[in-house]
TIDO-721830 format. One record per residue (C-alpha): residue number from 1; x, y, z; residue in one letter. Coordinates in steps of 0.2 Angstrom, whole numbers, plus 5000, padded with zeros to 4 digits. Each point is the difference from the previous one (the first is absolute). Layout:
# residues N
+--------+------+------+------+-------+
! midren !   c1 !   c2 !   c3 ! kelum !
+--------+------+------+------+-------+
!    NUM !    X !    Y !    Z !     A !
...
+--------+------+------+------+-------+
# end
This chain:
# residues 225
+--------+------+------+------+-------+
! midren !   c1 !   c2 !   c3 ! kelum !
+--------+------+------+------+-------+
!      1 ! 5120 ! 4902 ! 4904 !     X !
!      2 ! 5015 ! 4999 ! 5009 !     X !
!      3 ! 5016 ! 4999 ! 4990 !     X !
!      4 ! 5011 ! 4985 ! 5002 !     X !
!      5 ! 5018 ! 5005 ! 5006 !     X !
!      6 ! 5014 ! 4998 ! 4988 !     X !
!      7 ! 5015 ! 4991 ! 5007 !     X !
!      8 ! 5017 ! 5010 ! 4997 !     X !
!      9 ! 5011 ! 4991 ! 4989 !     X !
!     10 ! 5010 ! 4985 ! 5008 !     X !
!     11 ! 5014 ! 4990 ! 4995 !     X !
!     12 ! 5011 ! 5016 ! 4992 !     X !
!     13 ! 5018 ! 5001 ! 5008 !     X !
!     14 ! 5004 ! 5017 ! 5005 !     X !
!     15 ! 5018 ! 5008 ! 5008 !     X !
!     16 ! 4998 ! 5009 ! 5016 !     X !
!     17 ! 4995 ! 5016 ! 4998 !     X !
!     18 ! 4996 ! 5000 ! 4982 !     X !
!     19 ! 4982 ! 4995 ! 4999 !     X !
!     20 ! 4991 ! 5008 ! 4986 !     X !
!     21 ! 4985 ! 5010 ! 5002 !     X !
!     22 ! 4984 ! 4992 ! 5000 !     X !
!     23 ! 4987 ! 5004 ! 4987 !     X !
!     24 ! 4979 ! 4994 ! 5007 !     X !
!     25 ! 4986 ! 4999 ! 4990 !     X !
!     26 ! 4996 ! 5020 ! 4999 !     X !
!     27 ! 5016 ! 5010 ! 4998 !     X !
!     28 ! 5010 ! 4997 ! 5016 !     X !
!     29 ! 4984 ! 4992 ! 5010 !     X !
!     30 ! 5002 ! 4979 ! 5005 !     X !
!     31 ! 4985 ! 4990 ! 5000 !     X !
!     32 ! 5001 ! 5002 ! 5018 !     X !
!     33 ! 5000 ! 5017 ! 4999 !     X !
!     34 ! 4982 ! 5000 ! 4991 !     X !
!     35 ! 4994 ! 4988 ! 5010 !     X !
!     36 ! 5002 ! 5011 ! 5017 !     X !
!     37 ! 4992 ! 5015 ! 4988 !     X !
!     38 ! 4986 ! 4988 ! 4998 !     X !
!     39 ! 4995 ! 4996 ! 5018 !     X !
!     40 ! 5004 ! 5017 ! 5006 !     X !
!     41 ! 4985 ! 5007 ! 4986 !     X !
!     42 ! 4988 ! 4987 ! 5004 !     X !
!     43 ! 5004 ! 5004 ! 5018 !     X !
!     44 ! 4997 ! 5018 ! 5000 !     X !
!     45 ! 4986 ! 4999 ! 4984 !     X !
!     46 ! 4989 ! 4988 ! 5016 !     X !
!     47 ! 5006 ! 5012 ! 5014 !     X !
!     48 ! 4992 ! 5016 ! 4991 !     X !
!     49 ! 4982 ! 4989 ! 4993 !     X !
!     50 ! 4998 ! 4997 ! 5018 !     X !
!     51 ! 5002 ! 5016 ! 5007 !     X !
!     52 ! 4990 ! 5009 ! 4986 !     X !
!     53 ! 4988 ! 4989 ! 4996 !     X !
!     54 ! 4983 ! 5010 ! 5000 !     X !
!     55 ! 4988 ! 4995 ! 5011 !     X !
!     56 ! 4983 ! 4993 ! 4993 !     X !
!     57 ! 4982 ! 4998 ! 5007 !     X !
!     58 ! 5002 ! 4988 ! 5009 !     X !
!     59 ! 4981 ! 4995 ! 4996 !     X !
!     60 ! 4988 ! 4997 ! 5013 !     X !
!     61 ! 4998 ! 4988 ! 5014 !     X !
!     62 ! 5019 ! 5000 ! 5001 !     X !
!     63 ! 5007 ! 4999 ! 5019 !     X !
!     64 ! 5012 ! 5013 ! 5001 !     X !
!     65 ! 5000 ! 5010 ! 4984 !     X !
!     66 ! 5015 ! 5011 ! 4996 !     X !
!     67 ! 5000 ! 5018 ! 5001 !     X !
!     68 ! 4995 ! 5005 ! 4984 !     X !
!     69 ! 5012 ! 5016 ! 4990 !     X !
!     70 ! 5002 ! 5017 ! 5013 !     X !
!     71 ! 4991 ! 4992 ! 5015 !     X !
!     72 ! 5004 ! 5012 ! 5014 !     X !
!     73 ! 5008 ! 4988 ! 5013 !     X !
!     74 ! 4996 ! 5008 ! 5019 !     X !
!     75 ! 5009 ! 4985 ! 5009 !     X !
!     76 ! 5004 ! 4984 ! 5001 !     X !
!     77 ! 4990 ! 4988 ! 4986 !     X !
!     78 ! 4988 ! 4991 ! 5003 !     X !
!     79 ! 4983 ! 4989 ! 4997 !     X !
!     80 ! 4987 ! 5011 ! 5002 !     X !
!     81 ! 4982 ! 4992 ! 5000 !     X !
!     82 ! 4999 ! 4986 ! 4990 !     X !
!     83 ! 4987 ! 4994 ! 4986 !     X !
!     84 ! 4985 ! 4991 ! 5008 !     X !
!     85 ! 5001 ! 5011 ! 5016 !     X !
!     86 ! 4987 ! 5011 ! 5006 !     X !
!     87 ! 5007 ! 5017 ! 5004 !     X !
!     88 ! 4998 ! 5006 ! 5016 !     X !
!     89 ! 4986 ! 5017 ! 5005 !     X !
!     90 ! 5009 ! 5015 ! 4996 !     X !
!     91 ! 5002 ! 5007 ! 5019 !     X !
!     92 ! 5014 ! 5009 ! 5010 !     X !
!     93 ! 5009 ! 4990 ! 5014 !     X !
!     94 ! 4986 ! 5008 ! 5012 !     X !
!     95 ! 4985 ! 4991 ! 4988 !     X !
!     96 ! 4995 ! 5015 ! 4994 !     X !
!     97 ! 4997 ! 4999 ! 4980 !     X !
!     98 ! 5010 ! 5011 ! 4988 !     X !
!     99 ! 4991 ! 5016 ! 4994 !     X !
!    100 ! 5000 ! 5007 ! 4983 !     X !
!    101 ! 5004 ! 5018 ! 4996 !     X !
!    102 ! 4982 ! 5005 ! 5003 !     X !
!    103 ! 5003 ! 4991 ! 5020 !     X !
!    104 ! 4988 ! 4988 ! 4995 !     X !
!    105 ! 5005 ! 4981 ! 5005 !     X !
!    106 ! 5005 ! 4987 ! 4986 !     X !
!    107 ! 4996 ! 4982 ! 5004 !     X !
!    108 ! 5002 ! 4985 ! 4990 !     X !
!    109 ! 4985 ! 4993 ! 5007 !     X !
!    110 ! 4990 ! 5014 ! 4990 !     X !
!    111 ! 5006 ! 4991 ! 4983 !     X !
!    112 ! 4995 ! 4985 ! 5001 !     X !
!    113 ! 4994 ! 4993 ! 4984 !     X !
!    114 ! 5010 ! 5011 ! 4988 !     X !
!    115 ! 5018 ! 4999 ! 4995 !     X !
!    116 ! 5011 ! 5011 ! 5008 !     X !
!    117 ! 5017 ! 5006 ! 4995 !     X !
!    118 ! 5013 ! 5008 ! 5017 !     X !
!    119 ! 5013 ! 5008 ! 4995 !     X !
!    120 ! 5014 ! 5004 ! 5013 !     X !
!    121 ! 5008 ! 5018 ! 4996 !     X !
!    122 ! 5007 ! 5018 ! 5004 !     X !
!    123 ! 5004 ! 5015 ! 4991 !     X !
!    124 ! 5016 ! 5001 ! 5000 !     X !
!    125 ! 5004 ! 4983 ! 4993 !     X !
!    126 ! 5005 ! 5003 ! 4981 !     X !
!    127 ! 4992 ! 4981 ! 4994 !     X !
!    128 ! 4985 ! 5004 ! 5009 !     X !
!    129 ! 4999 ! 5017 ! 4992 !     X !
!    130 ! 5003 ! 4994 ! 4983 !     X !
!    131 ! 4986 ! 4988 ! 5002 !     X !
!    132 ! 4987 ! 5011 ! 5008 !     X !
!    133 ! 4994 ! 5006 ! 4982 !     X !
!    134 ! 4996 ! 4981 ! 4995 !     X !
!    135 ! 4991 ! 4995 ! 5016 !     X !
!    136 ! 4989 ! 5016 ! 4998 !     X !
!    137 ! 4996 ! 4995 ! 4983 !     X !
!    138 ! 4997 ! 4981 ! 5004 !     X !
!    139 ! 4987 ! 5005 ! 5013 !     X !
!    140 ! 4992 ! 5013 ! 4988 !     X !
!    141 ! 4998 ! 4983 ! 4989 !     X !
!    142 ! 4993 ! 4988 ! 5012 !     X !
!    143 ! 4993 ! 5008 ! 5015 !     X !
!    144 ! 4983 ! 4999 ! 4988 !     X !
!    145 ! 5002 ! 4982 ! 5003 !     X !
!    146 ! 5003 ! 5000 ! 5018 !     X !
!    147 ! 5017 ! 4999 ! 5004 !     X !
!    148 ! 5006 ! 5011 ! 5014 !     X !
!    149 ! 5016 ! 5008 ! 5003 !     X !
!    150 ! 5009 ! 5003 ! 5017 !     X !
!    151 ! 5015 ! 5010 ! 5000 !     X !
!    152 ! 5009 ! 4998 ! 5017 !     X !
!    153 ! 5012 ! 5013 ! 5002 !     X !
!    154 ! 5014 ! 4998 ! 5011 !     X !
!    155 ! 5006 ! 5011 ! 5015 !     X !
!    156 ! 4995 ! 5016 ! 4990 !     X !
!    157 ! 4990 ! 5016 ! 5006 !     X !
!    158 ! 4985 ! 5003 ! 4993 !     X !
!    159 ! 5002 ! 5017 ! 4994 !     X !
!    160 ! 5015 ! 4992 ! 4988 !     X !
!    161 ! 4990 ! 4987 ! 4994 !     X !
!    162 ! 4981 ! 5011 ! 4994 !     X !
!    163 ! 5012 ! 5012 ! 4992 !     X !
!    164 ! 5008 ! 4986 ! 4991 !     X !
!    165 ! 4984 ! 4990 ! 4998 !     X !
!    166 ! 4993 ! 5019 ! 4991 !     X !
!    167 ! 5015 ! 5001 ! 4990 !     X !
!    168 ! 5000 ! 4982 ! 4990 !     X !
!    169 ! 4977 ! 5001 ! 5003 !     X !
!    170 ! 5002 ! 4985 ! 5008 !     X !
!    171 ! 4978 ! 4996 ! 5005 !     X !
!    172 ! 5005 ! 4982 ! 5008 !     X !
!    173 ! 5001 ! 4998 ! 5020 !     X !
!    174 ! 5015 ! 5002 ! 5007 !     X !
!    175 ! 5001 ! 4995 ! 5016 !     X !
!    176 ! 5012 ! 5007 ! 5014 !     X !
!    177 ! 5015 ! 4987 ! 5010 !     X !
!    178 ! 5008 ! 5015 ! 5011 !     X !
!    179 ! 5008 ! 4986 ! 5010 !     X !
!    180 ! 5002 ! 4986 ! 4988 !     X !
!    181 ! 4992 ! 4990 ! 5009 !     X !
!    182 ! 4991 ! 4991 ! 4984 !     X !
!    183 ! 5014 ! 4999 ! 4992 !     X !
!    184 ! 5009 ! 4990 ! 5012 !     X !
!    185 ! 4986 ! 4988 ! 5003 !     X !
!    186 ! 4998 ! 5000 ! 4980 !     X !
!    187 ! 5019 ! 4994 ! 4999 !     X !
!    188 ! 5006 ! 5013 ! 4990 !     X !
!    189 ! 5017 ! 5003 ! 4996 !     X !
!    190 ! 5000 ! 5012 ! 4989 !     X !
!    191 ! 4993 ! 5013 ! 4987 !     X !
!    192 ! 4986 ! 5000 ! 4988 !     X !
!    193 ! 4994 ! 4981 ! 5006 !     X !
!    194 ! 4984 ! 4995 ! 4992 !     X !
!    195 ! 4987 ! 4987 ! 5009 !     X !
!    196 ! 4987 ! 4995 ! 4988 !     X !
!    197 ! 4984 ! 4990 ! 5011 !     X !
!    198 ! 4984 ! 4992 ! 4992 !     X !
!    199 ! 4983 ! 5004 ! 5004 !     X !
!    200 ! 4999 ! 4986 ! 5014 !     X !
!    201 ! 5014 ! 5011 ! 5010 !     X !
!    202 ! 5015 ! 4989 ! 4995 !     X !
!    203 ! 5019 ! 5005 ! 4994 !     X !
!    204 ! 5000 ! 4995 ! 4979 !     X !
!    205 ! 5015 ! 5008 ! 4997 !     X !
!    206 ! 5013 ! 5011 ! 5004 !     X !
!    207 ! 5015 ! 5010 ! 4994 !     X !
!    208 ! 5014 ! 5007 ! 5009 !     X !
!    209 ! 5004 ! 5016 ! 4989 !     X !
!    210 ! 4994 ! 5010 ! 4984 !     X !
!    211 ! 4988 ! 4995 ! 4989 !     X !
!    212 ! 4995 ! 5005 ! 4982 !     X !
!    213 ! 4982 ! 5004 ! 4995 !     X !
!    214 ! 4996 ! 4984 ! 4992 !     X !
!    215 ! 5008 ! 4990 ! 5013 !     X !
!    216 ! 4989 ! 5011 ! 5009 !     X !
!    217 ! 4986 ! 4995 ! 4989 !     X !
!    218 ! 5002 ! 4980 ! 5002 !     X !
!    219 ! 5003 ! 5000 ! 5016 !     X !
!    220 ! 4981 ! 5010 ! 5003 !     X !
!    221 ! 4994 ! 4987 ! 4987 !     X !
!    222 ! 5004 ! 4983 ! 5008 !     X !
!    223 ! 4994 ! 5007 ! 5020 !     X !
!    224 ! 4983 ! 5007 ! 4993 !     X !
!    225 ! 4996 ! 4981 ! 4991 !     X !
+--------+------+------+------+-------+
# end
């Protein structure tokens, strides 16, 4: 509530140079005085919500969902693939399909009919670290009921990534992008981004940062219905 401005008092005859000294409403403070207090905390109280506002799910289907808390930005935002797209085969810019740490090709086309959950990593990203405990155990929990796991690492030599795949006991593919070429065409800005697609190929959902197990959890839930 803004507080109306007292006006100073009027009508008084004074000498030059012999004006008394003016007492507000709080000590020495005018009406005016408060007033401009006022503003300026309302104004800075605003400034500071909309700069530190957490950022929320933004909840699926949205059409460009914010990056959610410690996304690893790579460069400039983006859009990514959208909701309702089919993703495009996981090949190289030469057509060749990514291989996984075995150099055995992963495809798309080789899951079609169970949910699959990509993942767009690398080891030295700390949110993608933090999470990688959570997306083991999510896959421990519902690879019995088909959902498969593709864990695209990014730009990475394989040697890093079976010693860190041996040190958390990661059992899910991960396949290899050396160039990024996938996760160009994918529309990937940045690190851990998460595409979540049905079992009739198409995008469900998808988040641009980390996620926690049992946002992990619903997500698997609603793309294996």
């Amino acid at each position: 509530m803004t507080v109306p401005p007292t006006s100073d008092q009027a009508g008084s005859a004074e000498a030059p140079g012999s004006r008394p000294p003016t007492h507000g409403l709080i000590g020495p403070f005018t009406g005016r005085h408060l007033v401009i207090l006022v503003a300026t905390v309302a104004g800075v109280t605003a400034l500071i919500l909309v700069l530190f506002q957490p950022v929320g799910d933004p909840g699926r289907g949205s059409e460009v969902p914010a990056p959610g808390a410690s996304f690893f930005l790579l460069g400039e935002e983006g859009t990514g693939l959208a909701v309702g797209q089919r993703p495009p085969e996981l090949v190289n810019d030469a057509g060749a399909p990514l291989t996984d740490l075995d150099g055995q090709p992963v495809r798309l086309d080789d899951y079609i009919g169970r949910p699959v959950w990509i993942v767009f990593w690398a080891s030295w990203c700390p949110p993608c670290q933090a999470e990688t405990p959570d997306i083991q155990r999510a896959y421990e929990a519902y690879a019995g009921d088909g959902l498969e796991v593709i864990a695209i690492n990014v730009e990475e030599p394989p040697e890093e990534i079976r010693a860190y795949a041996e040190t958390y006991g990661l059992t899910y593919p991960i396949a290899l992008d050396p160039d990024a070429s996938v996760f160009r065409r994918f529309g990937v800005f940045g690190l851990p981004t998460h595409y979540f697609i049905g079992p009739d190929g198409i995008i469900r959902d998808r988040w641009f940062g980390p996620l926690t197990l049992a946002s992990m959890n619903a997500r698997i839930e609603a793309i294996s219905q």
